[in-house]
C-alpha positions in Angstrom: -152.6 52.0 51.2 -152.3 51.3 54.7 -155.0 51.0 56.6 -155.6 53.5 59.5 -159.0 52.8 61.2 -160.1 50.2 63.5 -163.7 49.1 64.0 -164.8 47.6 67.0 -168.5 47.7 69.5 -169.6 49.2 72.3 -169.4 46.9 75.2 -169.5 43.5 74.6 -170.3 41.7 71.3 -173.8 40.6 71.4 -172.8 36.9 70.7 -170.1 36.8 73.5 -170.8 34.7 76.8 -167.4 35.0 78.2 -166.2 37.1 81.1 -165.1 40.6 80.6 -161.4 40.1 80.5 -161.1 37.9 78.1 -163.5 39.8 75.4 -161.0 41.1 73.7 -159.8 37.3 72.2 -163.6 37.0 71.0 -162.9 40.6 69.2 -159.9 39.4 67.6 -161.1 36.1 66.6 -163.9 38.2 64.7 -161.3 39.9 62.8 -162.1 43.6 64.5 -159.7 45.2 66.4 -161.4 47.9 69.0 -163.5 47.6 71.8 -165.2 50.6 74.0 -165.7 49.7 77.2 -168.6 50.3 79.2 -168.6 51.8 82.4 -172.3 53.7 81.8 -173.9 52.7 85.0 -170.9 52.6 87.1 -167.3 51.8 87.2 -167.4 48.4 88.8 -164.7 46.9 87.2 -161.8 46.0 90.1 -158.2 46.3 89.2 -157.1 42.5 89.4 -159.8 42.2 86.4 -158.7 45.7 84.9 -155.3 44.5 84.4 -156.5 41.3 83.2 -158.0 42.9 80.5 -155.4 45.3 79.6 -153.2 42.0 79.2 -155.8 40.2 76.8 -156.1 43.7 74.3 -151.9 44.1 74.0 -152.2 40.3 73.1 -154.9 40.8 70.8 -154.1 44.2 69.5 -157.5 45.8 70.8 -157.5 49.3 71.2 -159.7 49.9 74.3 -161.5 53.0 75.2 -163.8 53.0 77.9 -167.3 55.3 78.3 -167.6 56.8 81.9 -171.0 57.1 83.4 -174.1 58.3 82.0 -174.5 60.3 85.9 -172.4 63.0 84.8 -173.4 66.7 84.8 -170.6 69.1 84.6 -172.6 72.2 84.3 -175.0 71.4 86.9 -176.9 73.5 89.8 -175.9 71.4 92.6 -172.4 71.3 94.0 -173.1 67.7 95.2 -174.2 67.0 91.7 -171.2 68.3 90.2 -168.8 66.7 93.4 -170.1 63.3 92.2 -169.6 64.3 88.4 -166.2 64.7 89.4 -165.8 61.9 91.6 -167.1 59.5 88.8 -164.7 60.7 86.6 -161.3 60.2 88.6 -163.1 56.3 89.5 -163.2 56.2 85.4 -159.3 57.7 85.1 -158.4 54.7 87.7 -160.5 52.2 85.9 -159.1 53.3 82.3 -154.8 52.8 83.4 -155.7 49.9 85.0 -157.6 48.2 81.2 -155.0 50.5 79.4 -158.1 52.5 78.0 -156.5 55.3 75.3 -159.5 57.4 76.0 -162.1 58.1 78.5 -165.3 58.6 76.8 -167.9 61.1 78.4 -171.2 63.2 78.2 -170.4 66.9 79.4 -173.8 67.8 81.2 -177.0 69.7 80.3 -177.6 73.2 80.0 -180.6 72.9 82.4 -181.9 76.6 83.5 -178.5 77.9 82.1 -177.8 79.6 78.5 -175.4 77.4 76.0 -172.3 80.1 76.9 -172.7 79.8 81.1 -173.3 76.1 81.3 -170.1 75.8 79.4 -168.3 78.0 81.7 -169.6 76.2 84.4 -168.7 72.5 83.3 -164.6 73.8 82.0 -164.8 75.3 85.9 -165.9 71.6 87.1 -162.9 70.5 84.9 -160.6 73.0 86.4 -161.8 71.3 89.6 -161.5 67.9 88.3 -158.1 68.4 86.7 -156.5 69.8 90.6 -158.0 66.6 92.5 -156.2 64.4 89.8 -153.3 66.0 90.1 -153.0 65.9 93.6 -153.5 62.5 93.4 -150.6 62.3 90.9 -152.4 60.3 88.2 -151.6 62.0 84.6 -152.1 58.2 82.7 -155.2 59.6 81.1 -156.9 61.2 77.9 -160.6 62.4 78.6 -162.7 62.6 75.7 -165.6 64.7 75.8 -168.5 63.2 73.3 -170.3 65.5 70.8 -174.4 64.8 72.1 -177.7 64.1 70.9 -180.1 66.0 72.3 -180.1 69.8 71.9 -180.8 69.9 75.6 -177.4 68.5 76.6 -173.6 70.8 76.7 -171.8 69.0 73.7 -172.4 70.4 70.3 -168.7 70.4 68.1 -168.3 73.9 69.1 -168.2 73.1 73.1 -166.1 70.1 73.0 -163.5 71.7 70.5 -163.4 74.4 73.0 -163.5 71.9 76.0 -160.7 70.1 74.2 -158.3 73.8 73.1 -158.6 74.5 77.5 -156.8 71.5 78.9 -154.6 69.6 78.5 -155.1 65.3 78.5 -158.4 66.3 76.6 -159.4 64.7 73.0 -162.4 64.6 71.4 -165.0 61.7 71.2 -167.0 62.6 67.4 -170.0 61.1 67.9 -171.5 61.1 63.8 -174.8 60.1 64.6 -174.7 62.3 67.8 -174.3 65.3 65.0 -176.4 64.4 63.0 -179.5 64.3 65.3 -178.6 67.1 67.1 -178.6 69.4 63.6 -181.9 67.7 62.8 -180.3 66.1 60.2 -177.7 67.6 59.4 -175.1 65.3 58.1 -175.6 64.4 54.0 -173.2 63.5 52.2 -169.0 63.7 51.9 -169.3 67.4 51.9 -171.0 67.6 55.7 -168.5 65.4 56.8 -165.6 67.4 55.0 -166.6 70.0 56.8 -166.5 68.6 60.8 -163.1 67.4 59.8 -161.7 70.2 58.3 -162.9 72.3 61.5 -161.2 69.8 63.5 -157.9 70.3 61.8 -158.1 73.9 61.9 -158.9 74.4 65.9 -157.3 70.9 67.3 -154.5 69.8 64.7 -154.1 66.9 63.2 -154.7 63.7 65.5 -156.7 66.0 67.2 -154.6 68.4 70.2 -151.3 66.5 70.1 -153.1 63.1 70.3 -152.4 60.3 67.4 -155.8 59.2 66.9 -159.4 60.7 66.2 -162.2 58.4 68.2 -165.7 58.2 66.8 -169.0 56.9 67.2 -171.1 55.5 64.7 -174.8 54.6 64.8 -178.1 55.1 62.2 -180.6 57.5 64.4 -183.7 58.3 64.2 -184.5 62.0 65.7 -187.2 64.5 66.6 -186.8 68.2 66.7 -185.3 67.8 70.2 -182.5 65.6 68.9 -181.4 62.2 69.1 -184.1 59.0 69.9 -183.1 56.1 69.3 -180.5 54.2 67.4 -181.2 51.8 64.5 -178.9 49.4 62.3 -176.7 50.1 59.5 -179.2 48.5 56.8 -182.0 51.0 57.9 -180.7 53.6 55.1 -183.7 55.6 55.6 -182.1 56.8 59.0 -179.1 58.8 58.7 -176.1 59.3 58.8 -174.9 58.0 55.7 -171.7 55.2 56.4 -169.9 55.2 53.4 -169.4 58.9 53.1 -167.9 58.9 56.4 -165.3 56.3 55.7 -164.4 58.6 52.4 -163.7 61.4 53.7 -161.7 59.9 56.4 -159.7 58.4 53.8 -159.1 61.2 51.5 -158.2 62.8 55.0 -155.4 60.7 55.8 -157.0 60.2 59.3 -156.0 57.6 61.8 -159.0 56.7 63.5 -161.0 54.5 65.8 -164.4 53.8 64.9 -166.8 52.5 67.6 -170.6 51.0 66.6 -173.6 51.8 68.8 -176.2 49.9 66.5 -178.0 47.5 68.1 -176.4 44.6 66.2 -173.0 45.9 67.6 -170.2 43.5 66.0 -172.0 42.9 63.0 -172.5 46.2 62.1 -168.9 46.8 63.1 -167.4 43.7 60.7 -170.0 45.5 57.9 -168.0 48.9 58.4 -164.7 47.7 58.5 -165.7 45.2 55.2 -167.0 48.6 53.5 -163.6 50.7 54.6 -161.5 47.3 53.6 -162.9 47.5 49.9 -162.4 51.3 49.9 -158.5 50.9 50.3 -157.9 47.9 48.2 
């Protein structure tokens, strides 16, 4: 069977000591073959070094992503707030064509004093917004990819960012497992659970996900409270959900192509353990 998901961490492997642009070498070496990434505190990166590491991925055959800024609130009160929401996301759009990033990870926003329906009406508006200064601008090189959240007080559960997703176009979903799983208090079980996020992907997005060839996850362990997600443990803390090898299953039996991003703390090694599980799978 061929073998249609890449692992890879979130930002740089632990034991790397390089610079940035040549990561993607140390990735390979590993024997993984994604990296996300990160831009969470602000996109710093400059193009000279962007391009540098666009050129290191296509010789490695990394598939990069990237993860915009944490300081983004689409939905929120304050039209400054929601000017540099915006403006942080066309820096990220610039920043992700210049490191060849298939995917712009991002949070949405919070619902704040608003209701689940209005704060998502307010953040597509934002979009709306967003997607006219981009196009004035003439960039179109881009995929944003709104991330399913952890915390019930944050805009993100599958519903929103399917319905994000169905309203514009250069929009694909970022299916953050662990993300789910905390935010439905445990929600996620067993093959069925996953099954079922899947399945309701197909149905309202198509396969790949609205016209795109690849569906891009996260993966973690969390630990949760009845507000949602707190913190995020490693893959050999099974008493933590949710459960890895179920995952990989029904991805399988799926026929998905996917790319598979670890937010454990032991990044890489937790990444090589998925991708070792997912290799014995399709033997």
């Amino acid at each position: 069977m061929k073998q249609n998901i890449r692992f890879g961490p979130a930002g740089n492997p632990i034991g790397f000591k390089g610079q940035t642009v040549d990561v993607c070498d140390y990735i390979r070496e590993l024997g993984l073959d994604a990296y996300e990434y990160q831009a969470t505190y602000g996109v710093r990166i400059q193009k000279q070094s962007g391009l540098k590491l666009a050129e290191n991925s296509q010789k490695n055959d990394v598939r990069v992503s990237m993860h915009a800024p944490y300081y983004i609130n689409l939905a929120a009160q304050k039209e400054d707030v929601l000017k540099r929401s915006i403006d942080r996301l066309i820096q990220s759009a610039r920043a992700a064509e210049w490191i060849g990033a298939y995917r712009i990870v991002f949070h949405p926003g919070f619902y704040t004093k608003y209701s689940p329906q209005d704060a998502l009406k307010r953040c597509k508006n934002s979009i709306t917004n967003l997607m006219e200064d981009l196009n004035s601008r003439r960039m179109e090189n881009f995929i944003f990819a709104p991330e399913t959240t952890g915390k019930r007080s944050q805009l993100g559960s599958l519903e929103e960012i399917i319905d994000i997703c169905q309203s514009f176009d250069h929009f694909a979903p970022t299916i953050d497992f662990a993300h789910l799983h905390a935010r439905g208090r445990g929600s996620i079980k067993d093959i069925d659970d996953y099954h079922k996020i899947l399945a309701k992907l197909e149905e309202e997005l198509g396969g790949g996900c609205h016209e795109h060839e690849f569906l891009h996850c996260h993966f973690t362990r969390i630990e949760y409270t009845d507000a949602g997600e707190r913190k995020h443990h490693i893959l050999t803390e099974k008493e933590y959900g949710p459960p890895m090898e179920p995952l990989l299953e029904a991805l399988i039996e799926c026929g998905w192509n996917a790319t598979i991003i670890c937010e454990t703390p032991l990044l890489e090694q937790d990444a090589l353990l998925m991708q070792k599980t997912y290799k014995n799978m399709v033997k």
